[in-house]
C-alpha positions as CSV (number, residue, x, y, z in Angstrom):
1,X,116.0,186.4,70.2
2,X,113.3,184.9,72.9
3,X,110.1,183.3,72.4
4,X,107.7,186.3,70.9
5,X,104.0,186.6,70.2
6,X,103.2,185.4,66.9
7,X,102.0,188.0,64.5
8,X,100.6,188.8,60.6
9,X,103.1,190.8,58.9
10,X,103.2,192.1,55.4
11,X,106.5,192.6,53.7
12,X,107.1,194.8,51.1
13,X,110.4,194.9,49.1
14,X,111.8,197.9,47.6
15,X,111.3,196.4,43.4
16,X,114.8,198.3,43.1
17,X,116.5,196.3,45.8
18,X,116.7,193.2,43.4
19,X,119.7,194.6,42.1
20,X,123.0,195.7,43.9
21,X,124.5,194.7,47.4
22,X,120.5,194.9,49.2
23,X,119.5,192.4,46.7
24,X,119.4,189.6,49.6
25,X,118.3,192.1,52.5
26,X,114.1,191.5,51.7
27,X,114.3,187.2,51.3
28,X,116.2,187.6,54.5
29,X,114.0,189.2,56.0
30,X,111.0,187.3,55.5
31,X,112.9,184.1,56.4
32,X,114.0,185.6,59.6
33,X,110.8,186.8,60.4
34,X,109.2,183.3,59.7
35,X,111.6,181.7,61.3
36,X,110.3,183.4,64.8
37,X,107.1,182.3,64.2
38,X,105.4,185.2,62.6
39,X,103.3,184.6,59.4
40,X,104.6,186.9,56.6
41,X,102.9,188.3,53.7
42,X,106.0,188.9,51.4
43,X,105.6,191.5,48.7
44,X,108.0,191.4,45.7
45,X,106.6,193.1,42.8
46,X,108.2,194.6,39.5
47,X,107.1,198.2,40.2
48,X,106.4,201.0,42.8
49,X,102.6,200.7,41.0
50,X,101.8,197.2,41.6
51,X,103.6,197.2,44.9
52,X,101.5,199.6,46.0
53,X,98.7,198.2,44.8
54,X,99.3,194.6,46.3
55,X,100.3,196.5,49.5
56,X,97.0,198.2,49.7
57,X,94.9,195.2,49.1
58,X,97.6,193.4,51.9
59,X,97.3,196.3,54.6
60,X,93.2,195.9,53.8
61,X,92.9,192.7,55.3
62,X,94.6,194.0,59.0
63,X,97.7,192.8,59.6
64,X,99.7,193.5,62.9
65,X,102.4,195.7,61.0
66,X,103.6,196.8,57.6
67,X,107.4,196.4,57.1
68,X,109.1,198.0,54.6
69,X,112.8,196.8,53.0
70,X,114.3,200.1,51.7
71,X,115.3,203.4,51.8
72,X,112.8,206.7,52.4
73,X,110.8,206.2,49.1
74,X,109.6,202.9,51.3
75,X,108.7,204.3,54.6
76,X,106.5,207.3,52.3
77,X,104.7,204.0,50.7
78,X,104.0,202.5,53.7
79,X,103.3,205.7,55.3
80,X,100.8,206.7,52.7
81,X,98.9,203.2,53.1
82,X,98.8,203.3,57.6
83,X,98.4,206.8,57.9
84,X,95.4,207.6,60.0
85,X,94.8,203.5,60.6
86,X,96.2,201.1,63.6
87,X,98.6,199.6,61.4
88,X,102.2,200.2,62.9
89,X,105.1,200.8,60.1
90,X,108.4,199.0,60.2
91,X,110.9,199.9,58.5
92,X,114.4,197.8,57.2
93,X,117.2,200.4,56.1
94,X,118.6,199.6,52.7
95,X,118.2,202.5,50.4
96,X,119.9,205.4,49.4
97,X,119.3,207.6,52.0
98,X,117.5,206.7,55.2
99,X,116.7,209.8,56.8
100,X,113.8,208.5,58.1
101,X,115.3,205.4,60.0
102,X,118.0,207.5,61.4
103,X,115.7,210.1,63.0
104,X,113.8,206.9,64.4
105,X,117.3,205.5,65.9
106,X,116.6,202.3,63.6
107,X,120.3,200.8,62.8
108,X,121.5,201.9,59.4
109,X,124.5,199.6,57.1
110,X,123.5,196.7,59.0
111,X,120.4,195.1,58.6
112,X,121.0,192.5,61.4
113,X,120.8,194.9,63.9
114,X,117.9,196.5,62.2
115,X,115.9,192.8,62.2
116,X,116.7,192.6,65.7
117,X,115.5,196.1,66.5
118,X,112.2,195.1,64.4
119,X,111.8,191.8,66.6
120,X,112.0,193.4,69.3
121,X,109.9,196.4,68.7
122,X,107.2,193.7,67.7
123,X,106.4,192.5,71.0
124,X,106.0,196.4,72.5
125,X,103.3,198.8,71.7
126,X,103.9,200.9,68.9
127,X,105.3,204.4,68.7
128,X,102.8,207.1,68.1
129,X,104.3,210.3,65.6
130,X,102.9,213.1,63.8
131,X,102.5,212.7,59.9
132,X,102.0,215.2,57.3
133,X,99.3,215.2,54.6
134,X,100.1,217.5,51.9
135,X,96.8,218.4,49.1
136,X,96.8,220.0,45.8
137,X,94.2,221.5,43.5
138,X,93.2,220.7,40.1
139,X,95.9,222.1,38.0
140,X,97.3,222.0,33.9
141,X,100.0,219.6,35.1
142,X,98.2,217.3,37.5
143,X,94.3,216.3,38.7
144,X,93.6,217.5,42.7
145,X,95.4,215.0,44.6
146,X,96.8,214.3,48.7
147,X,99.3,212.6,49.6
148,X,101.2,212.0,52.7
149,X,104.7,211.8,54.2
150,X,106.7,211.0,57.4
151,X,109.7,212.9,57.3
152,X,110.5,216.2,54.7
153,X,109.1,217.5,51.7
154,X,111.4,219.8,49.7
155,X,110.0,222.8,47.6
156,X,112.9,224.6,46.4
157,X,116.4,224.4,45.8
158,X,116.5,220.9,46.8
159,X,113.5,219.6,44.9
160,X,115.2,221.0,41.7
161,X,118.3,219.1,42.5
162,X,116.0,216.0,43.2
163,X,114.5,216.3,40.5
164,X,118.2,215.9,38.3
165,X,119.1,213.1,40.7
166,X,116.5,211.5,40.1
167,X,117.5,211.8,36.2
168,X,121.0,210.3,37.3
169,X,121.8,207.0,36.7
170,X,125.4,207.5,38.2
171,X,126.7,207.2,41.0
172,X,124.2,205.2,43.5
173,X,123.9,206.6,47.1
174,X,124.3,209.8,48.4
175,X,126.9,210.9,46.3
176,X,124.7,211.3,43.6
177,X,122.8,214.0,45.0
178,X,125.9,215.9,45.8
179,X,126.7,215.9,42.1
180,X,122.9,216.8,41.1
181,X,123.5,220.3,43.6
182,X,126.8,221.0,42.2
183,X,125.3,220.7,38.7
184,X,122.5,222.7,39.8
185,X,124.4,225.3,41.6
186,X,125.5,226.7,37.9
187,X,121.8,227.6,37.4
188,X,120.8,228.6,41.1
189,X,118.4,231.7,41.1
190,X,116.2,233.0,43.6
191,X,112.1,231.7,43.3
192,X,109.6,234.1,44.4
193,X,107.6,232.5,47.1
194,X,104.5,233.5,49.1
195,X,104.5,230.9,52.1
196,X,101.7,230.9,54.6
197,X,102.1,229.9,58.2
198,X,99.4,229.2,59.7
199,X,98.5,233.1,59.9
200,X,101.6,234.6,58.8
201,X,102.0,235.4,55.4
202,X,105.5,235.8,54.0
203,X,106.3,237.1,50.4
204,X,109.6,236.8,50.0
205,X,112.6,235.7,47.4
206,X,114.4,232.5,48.3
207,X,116.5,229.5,46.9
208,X,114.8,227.2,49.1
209,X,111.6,226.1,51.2
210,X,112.1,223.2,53.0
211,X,109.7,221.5,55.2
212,X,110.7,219.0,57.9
213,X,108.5,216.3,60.4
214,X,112.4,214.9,60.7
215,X,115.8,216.3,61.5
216,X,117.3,215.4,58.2
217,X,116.9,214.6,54.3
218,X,118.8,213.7,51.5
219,X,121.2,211.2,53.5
220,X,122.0,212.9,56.8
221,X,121.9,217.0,55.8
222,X,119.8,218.3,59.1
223,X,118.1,221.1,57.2
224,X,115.5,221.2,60.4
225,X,118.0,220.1,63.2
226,X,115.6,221.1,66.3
227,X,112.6,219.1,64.3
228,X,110.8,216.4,66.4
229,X,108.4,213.8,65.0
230,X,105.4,213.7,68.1
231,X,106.0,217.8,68.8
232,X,102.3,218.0,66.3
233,X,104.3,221.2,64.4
234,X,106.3,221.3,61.3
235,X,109.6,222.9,61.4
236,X,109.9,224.9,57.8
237,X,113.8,226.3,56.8
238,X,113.7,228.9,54.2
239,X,117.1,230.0,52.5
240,X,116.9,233.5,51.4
241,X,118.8,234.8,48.2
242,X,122.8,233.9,47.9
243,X,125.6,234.2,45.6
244,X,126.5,231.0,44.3
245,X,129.9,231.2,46.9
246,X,128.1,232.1,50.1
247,X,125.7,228.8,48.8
248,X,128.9,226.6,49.1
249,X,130.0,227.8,52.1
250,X,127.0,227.6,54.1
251,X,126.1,224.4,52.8
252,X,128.7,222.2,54.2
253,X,127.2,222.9,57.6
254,X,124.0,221.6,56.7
255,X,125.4,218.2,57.7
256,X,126.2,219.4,61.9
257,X,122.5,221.2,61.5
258,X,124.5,224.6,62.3
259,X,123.7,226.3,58.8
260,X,120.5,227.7,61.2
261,X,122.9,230.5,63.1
262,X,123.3,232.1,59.3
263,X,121.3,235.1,59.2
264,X,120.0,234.6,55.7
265,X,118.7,231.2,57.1
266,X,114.5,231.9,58.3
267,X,113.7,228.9,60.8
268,X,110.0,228.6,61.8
269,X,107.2,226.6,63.1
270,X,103.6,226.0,62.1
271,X,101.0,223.4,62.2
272,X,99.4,224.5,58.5
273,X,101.6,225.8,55.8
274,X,100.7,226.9,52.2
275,X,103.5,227.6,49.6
276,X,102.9,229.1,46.2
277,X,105.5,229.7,43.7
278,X,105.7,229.0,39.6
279,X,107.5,225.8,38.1
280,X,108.8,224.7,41.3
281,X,107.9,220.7,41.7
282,X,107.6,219.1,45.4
283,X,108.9,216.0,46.7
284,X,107.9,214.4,49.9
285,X,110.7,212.0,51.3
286,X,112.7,212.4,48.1
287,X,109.3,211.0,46.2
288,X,108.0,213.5,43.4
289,X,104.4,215.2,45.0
290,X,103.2,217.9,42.8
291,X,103.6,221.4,41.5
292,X,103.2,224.3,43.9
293,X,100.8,225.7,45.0
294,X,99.9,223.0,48.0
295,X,98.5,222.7,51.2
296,X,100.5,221.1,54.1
297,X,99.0,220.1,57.6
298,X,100.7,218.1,60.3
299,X,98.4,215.7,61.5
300,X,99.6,214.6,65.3
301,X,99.6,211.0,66.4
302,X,98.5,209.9,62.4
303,X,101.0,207.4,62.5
304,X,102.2,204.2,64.4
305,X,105.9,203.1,63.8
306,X,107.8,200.3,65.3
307,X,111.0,202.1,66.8
């Protein structure tokens, strides 16, 4: 790596990534990033909550970048703190998933390459892409809120089976949201929905409502394959009723994106979306949002990423 431009970066670890084979990726990270010259704010704190607090009070003070060391539940943190500001977001691969890294060609299982990629992202003007902000209303089970997120929210099928991963301590990775679906599967029943597009309304039965900025979620499944992240739309997938068989065989081809040629698969695009359905919990980049109903709105150019 050449001589760069020194720069104020803030570093925040994943507080899960002090156990298992990422446990050195962060400390690396920072050293490397010091070593070039650049003055790092490292962020290693016990939990998501004082992360994100500490991050917040970092991000405050204008830095030249937020990084982030781990998976997608990262890169919605840091997303949710430089949304909307001139604070690029870079990103380090080492979670579970990394849907979000892959759609942004970032170098995943080796976080060499992916420190390299950062450097030399660093010393070029940021990447401008669309980000989502997502609102809720006051409700039994939670006060109004708004969140953001980069890359997918689920608000069907999916979120169901994110939710029981999410309960899993076993196995780690991907696998383990294969084995929440198939433990799911035994239950699967159509929701009744009423999604808004825009100014299409759609009342309809369907296993699942999937929202997608990105191409993929939940480790490499492409549920919106033709999605791009600076197009300023959304593309939604909706999955309408199926036996429990013609769910297994469809959804291997999630994973080649060609599960969208099934005519019980509804692809569209919108800018503003509103879903509405009963005891259906959504999760934005495999984080835990809220309870339907929400409001969904692509916001183009809201966020600056270094990729």
């Amino acid at each position: 790596m050449s001589t760069m431009r020194a720069q104020h970066l803030v570093v925040a670890i994943n507080p899960s990534a002090s156990f298992g084979s990422t446990r050195d990726v962060g400390p690396a990270v920072v050293q490397t990033l010091r070593a070039l010259g650049h003055t790092v704010t490292a962020l290693t704190e016990p939990d998501a909550e004082s992360l994100i607090a500490s991050a917040r009070a970092a991000v405050a003070t204008g830095p030249d970048a937020l990084i982030v060391v781990g998976g997608d539940g990262m890169v919605n943190l840091g997303a949710n703190l430089v949304a909307g500001t001139e604070v690029p977001l870079g990103v380090i691969p080492s979670g579970t998933g990394n849907d979000m890294s892959r759609g942004l060609g970032i170098p995943l299982d080796n976080a060499e390459q992916a420190l390299e990629a950062l450097a030399a992202a660093l010393q070029r003007p940021a990447r401008v892409i669309d980000a989502v902000r997502v609102r809720w209303a006051d409700s039994e089970a939670q006060a109004a809120g708004e969140r953001w997120f980069a890359g997918s929210m689920s608000a069907g099928f999916d979120a169901i089976v994110n939710e029981r991963a999410n309960s899993m301590r076993h196995p780690k990775g991907p696998s383990r949201y294969i084995l929440a679906l198939l433990v799911e599967l035994t239950r699967l029943t159509p929701i009744r929905y009423r999604v808004t597009l825009d100014d299409e309304v759609l009342d309809l039965e369907a296993l699942m409502v999937s929202i997608g900025n990105n191409v993929s979620l939940g480790g490499g499944m492409k549920i919106t394959p033709e999605a791009q992240l600076d197009d300023g739309l959304l593309d939604i997938m909706i999955v309408t009723p199926l036996s429990r068989f013609a769910f297994l065989r469809i959804f291997p081809r999630v994973f080649a994106g060609t599960h969208v040629t099934d005519s019980r698969v509804i692809m569209r695009r919108a800018t503003r979306i509103r879903i509405e359905a009963d005891g259906i919990v959504t999760y934005g980049d495999g984080e835990r949002f809220a309870p339907l109903p929400v409001d969904i709105e692509v916001v183009p150019g809201a966020l600056r990423v270094l990729a």
